[in-house]
DSSP file (Angstrom, degrees, kcal/mol; ACC not computed):
  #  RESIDUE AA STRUCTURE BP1 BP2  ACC     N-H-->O    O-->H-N    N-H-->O    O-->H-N    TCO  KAPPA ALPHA  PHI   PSI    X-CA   Y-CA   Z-CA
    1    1 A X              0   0    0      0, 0.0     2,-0.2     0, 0.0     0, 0.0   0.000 360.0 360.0 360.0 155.2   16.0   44.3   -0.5
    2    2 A X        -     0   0    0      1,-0.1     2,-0.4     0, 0.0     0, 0.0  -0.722 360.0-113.3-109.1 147.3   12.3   42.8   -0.4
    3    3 A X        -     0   0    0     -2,-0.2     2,-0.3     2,-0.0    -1,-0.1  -0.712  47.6-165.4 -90.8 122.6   11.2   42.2    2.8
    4    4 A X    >   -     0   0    0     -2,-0.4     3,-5.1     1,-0.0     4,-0.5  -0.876  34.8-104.5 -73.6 124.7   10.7   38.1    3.4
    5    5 A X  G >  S+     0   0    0     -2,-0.3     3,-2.5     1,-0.3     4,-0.3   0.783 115.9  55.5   9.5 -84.8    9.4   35.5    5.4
    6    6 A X  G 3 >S+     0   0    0      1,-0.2     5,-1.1     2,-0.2    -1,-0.3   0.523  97.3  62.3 -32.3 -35.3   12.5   34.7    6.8
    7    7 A X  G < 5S+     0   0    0     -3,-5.1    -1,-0.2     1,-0.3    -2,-0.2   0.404  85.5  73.7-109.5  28.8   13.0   37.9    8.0
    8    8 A X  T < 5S+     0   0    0     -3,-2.5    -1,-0.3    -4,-0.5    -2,-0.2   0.851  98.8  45.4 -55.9 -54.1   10.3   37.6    9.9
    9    9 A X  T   5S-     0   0    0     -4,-0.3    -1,-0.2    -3,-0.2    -2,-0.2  -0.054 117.9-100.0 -91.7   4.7   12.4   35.2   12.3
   10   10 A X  T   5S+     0   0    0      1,-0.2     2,-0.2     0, 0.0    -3,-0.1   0.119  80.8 129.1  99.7 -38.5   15.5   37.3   12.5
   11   11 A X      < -     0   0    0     -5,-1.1     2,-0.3     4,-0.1    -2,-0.2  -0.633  36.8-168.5 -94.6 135.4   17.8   35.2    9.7
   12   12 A X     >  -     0   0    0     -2,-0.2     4,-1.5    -3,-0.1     3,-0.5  -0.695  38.9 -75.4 -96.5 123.9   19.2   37.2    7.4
   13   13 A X  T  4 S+     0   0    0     -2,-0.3     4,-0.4     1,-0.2     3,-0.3   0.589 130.0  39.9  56.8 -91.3   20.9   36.3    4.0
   14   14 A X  T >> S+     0   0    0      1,-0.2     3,-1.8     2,-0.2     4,-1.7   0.927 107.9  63.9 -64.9 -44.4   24.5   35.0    5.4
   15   15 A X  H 3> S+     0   0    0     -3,-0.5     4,-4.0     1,-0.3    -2,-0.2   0.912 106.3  51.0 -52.2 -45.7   22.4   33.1    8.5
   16   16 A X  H 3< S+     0   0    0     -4,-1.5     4,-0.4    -3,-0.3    -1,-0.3   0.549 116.3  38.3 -57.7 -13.1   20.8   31.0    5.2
   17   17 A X  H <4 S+     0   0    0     -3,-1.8    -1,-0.2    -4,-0.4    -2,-0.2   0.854 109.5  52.2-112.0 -11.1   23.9   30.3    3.9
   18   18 A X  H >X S+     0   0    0     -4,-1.7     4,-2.3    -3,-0.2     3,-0.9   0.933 111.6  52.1 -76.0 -65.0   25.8   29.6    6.7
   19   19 A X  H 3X S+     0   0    0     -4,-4.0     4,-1.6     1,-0.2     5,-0.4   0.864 115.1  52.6 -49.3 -53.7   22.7   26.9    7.8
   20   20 A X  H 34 S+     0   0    0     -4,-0.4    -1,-0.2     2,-0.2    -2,-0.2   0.656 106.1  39.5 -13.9 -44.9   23.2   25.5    4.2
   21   21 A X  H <> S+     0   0    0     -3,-0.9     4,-1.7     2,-0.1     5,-0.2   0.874 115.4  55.6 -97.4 -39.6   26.3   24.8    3.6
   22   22 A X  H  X S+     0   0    0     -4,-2.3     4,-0.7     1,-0.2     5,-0.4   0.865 112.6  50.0 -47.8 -27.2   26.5   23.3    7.6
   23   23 A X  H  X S+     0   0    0     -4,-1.6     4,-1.0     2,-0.2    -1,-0.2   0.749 109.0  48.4 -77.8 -29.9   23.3   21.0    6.4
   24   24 A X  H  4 S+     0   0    0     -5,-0.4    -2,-0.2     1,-0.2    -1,-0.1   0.618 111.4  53.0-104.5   2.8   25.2   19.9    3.4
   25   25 A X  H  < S+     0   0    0     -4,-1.7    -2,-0.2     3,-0.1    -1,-0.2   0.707 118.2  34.2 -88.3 -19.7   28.4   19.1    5.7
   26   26 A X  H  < S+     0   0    0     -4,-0.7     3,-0.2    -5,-0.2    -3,-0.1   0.800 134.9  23.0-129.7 -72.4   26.7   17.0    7.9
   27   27 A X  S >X S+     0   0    0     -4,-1.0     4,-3.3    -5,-0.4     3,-1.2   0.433  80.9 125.4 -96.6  17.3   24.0   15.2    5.7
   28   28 A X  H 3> S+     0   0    0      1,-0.2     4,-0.6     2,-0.2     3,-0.2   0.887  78.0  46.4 -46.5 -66.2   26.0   15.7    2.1
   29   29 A X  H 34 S+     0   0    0      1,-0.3    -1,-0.2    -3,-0.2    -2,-0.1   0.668 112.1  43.3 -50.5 -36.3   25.7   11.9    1.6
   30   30 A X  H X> S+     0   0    0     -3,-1.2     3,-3.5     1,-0.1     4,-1.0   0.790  86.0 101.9 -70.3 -45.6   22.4   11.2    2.4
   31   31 A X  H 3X S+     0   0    0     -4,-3.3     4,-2.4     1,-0.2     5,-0.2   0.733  87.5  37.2  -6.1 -48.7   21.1   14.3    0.4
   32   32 A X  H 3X S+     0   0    0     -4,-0.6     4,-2.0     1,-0.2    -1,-0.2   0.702 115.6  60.1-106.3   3.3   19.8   12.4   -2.9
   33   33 A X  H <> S+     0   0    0     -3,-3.5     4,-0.9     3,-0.2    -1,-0.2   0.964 111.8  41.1 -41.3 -67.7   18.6    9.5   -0.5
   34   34 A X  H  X S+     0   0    0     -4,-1.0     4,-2.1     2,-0.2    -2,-0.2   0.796 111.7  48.5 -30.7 -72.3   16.8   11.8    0.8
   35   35 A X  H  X S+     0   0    0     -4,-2.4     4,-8.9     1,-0.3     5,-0.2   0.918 108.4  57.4 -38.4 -62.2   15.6   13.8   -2.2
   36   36 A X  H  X S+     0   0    0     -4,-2.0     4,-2.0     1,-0.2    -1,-0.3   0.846 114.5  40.4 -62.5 -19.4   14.5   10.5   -4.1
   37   37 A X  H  X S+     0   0    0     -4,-0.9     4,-2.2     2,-0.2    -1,-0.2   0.953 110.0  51.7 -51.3 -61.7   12.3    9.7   -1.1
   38   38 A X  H  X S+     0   0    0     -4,-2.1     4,-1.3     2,-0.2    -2,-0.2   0.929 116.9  42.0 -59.8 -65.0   11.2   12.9   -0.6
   39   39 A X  H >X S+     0   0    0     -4,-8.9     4,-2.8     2,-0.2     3,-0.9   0.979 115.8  53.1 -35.7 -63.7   10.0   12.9   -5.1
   40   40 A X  H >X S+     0   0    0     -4,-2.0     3,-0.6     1,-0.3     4,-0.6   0.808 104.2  51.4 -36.9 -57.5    8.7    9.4   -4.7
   41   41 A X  H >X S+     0   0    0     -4,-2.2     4,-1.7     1,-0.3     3,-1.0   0.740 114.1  44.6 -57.7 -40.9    6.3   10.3   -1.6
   42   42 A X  H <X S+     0   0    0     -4,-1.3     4,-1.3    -3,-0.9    -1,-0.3   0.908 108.4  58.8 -80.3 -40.3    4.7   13.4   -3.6
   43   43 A X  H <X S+     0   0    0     -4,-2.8     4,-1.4    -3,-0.6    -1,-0.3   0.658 114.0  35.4 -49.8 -26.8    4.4   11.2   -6.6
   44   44 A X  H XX S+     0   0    0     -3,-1.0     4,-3.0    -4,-0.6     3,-1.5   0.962 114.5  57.4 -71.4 -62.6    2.2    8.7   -4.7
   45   45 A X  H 3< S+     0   0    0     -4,-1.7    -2,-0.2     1,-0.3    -1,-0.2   0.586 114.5  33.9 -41.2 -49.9    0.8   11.3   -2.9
   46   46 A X  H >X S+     0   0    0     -4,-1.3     4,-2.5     2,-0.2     3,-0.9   0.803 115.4  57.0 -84.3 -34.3   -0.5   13.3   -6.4
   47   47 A X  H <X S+     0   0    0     -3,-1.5     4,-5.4    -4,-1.4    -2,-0.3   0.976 108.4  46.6 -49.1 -57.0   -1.1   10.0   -7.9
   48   48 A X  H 3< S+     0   0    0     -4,-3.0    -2,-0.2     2,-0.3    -1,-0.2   0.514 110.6  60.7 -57.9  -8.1   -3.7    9.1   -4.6
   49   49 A X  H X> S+     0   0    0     -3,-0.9     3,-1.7    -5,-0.3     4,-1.1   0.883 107.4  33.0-106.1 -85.2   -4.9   12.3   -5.3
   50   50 A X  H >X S+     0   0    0     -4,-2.5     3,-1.4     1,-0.2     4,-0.7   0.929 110.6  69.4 -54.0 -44.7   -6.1   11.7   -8.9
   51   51 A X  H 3X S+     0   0    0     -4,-5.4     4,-1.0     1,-0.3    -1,-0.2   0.854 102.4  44.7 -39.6 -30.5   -7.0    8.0   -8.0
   52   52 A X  H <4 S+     0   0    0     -3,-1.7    -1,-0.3     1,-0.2    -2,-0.2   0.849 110.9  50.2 -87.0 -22.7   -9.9    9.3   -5.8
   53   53 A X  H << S+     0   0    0     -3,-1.4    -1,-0.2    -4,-1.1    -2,-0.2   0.351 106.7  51.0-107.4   7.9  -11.2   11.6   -8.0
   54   54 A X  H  < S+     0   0    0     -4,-0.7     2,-1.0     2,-0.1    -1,-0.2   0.532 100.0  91.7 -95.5 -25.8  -11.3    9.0  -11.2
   55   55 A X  S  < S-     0   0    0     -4,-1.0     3,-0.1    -5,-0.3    -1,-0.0  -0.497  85.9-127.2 -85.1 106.9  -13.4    6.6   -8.3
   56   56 A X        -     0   0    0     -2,-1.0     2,-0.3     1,-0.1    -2,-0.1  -0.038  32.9 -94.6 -31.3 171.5  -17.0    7.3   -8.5
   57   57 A X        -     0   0    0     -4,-0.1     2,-0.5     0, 0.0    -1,-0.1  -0.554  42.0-157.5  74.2 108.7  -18.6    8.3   -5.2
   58   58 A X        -     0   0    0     -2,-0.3     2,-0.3    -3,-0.1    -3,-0.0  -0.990   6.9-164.2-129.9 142.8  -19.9    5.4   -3.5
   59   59 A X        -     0   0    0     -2,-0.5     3,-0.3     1,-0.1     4,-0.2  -0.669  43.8-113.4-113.5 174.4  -22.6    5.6   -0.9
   60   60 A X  S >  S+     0   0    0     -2,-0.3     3,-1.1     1,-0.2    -1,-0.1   0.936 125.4  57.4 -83.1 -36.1  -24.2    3.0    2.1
   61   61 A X  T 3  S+     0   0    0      1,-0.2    -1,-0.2     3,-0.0    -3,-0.0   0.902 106.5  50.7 -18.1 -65.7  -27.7    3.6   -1.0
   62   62 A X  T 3  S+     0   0    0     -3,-0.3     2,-0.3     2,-0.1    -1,-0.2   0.216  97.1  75.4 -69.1 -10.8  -25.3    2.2   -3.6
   63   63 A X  S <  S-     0   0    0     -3,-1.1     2,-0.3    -4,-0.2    -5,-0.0  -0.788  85.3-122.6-108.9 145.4  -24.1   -1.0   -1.7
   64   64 A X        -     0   0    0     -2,-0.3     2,-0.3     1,-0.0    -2,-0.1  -0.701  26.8-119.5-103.4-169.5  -26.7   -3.9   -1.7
   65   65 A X        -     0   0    0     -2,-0.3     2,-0.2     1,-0.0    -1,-0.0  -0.677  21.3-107.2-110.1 133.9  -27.8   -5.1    1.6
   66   66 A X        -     0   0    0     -2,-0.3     2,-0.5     2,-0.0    -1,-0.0  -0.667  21.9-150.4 -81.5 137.1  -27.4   -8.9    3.2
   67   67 A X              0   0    0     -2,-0.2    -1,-0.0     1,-0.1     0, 0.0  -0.942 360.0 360.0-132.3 115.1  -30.4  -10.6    3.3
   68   68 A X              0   0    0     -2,-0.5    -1,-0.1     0, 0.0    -2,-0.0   0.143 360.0 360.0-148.7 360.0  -29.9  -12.8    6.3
Protein backbone atom coordinates (compact mmCIF):
# COMPACT_ATOMS: atom_id res chain seq x y z
CA UNK A 1 0.00 0.00 0.00
CA UNK A 2 1.41 3.62 -0.81
CA UNK A 3 2.26 5.35 1.96
CA UNK A 4 -0.28 8.61 2.42
CA UNK A 5 -1.01 11.77 4.00
CA UNK A 6 -3.36 10.39 6.08
CA UNK A 7 -1.20 8.04 7.36
CA UNK A 8 0.67 10.53 8.57
CA UNK A 9 -2.07 11.15 11.36
CA UNK A 10 -2.62 7.54 12.36
CA UNK A 11 -6.10 6.88 10.22
CA UNK A 12 -5.96 4.10 8.30
CA UNK A 13 -8.33 2.86 5.49
CA UNK A 14 -11.43 1.53 7.65
CA UNK A 15 -10.92 4.82 10.11
CA UNK A 16 -11.93 6.79 6.56
CA UNK A 17 -14.72 4.93 6.02
CA UNK A 18 -16.03 4.51 9.16
CA UNK A 19 -15.74 8.74 9.46
CA UNK A 20 -17.69 8.72 6.08
CA UNK A 21 -20.34 6.97 6.27
CA UNK A 22 -20.86 8.60 10.18
CA UNK A 23 -20.64 12.21 8.22
CA UNK A 24 -23.20 11.10 5.70
CA UNK A 25 -25.59 9.82 8.71
CA UNK A 26 -25.54 12.83 10.45
CA UNK A 27 -25.38 15.58 7.56
CA UNK A 28 -26.98 13.22 4.59
CA UNK A 29 -29.61 15.91 4.00
CA UNK A 30 -27.74 18.82 3.93
CA UNK A 31 -25.02 17.24 1.77
CA UNK A 32 -26.02 18.81 -1.80
CA UNK A 33 -26.96 22.13 0.15
CA UNK A 34 -23.87 22.04 1.01
CA UNK A 35 -22.08 20.98 -2.18
CA UNK A 36 -24.01 23.68 -4.29
CA UNK A 37 -22.62 26.29 -1.95
CA UNK A 38 -19.52 24.93 -1.72
CA UNK A 39 -19.44 24.89 -6.33
CA UNK A 40 -20.99 28.33 -6.34
CA UNK A 41 -18.28 29.95 -3.92
CA UNK A 42 -15.31 28.59 -6.16
CA UNK A 43 -17.18 29.72 -9.19
CA UNK A 44 -17.19 33.36 -7.87
CA UNK A 45 -14.05 32.88 -6.51
CA UNK A 46 -12.34 31.83 -10.16
CA UNK A 47 -14.56 34.16 -11.84
CA UNK A 48 -12.92 37.24 -9.26
CA UNK A 49 -9.93 35.78 -10.21
CA UNK A 50 -10.10 36.33 -14.01
CA UNK A 51 -12.02 39.69 -13.37
CA UNK A 52 -8.83 41.27 -11.92
CA UNK A 53 -6.65 40.13 -14.36
CA UNK A 54 -8.98 41.46 -17.57
CA UNK A 55 -8.81 45.03 -15.25
CA UNK A 56 -5.93 47.12 -16.33
CA UNK A 57 -3.64 48.14 -13.45
CA UNK A 58 -4.57 51.36 -12.24
CA UNK A 59 -2.16 53.60 -10.34
CA UNK A 60 -2.54 57.02 -7.90
CA UNK A 61 -0.24 58.59 -11.73
CA UNK A 62 -3.26 57.29 -13.71
CA UNK A 63 -6.05 59.03 -11.59
CA UNK A 64 -6.43 62.87 -12.23
CA UNK A 65 -6.06 65.10 -9.32
CA UNK A 66 -8.85 67.75 -7.72
CA UNK A 67 -8.00 70.95 -8.41
CA UNK A 68 -9.48 72.72 -5.41
Amino acid sequence: MAPSLLGMFGIGQWEMIIVCIVVLILFGHRLPTVMFSLGKGLKDFKHGLNAQDDEPATTTADKPKDVN
